[in-house]
N, C-alpha and C positions, 0 to 999 in steps of 0.2 A: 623759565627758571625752575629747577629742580629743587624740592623739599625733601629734607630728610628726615629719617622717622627719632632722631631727637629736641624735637622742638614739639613745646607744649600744644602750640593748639594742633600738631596731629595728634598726640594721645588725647585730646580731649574731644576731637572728632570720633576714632577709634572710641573710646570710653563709651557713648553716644549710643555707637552704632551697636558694639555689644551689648549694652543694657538693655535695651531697643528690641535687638535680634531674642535677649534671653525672655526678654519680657513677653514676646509673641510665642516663642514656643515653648512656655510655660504656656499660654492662653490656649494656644491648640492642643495640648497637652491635656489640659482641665477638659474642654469643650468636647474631644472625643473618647475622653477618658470612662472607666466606667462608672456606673452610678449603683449604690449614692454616695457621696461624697467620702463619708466614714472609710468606704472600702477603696476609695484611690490610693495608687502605688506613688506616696510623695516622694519614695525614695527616687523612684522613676522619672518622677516630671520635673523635679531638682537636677537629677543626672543629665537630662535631655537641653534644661535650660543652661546649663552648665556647659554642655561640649554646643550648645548654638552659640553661645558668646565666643566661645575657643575660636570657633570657624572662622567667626566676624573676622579676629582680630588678624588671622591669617589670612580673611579673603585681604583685610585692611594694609596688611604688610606686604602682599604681594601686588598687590594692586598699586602700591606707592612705589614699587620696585618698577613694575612695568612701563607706567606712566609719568612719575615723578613730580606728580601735581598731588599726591595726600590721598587718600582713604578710597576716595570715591573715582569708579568707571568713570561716569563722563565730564565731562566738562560744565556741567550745574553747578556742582559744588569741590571747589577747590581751597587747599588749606594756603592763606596767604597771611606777610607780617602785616600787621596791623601799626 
């Protein structure tokens, strides 16, 4: 059965994986960022966390496209009605 990307629980799968994705490359961001702190470029690690979540949501929407089971490559996790 094919899911469309207008039902809830895909965007709240997508939502997820964005947050998820922003919140890692903020972390690697910070982690290889320079020191000390004072002197990191937030504008930077904001902009970076910001186009990681973008990606998500476009790996998310093509990904739904190709397979038609929700957000995710494989077969683990598929968005189905409850």
């Amino acid at each position: 059965m094919r899911y469309g990307i207008w039902t809830v629980a895909f965007w709240k799968a997508t939502l997820e994986r964005a947050v998820s994705t922003a919140a890692q490359t903020a972390a690697a961001a910070l982690t290889v960022g320079t020191l000390p702190a004072a002197s990191l470029p937030w504008k930077a690690v904001a902009a970076a966390a910001g186009i990681g979540a973008l990606l998500s949501v476009l790996k998310s929407l093509a990904v739904n496209q190709a397979t038609g089971n929700g957000p995710g490559v494989g077969s683990a996790e598929r968005v189905i009605d409850v």
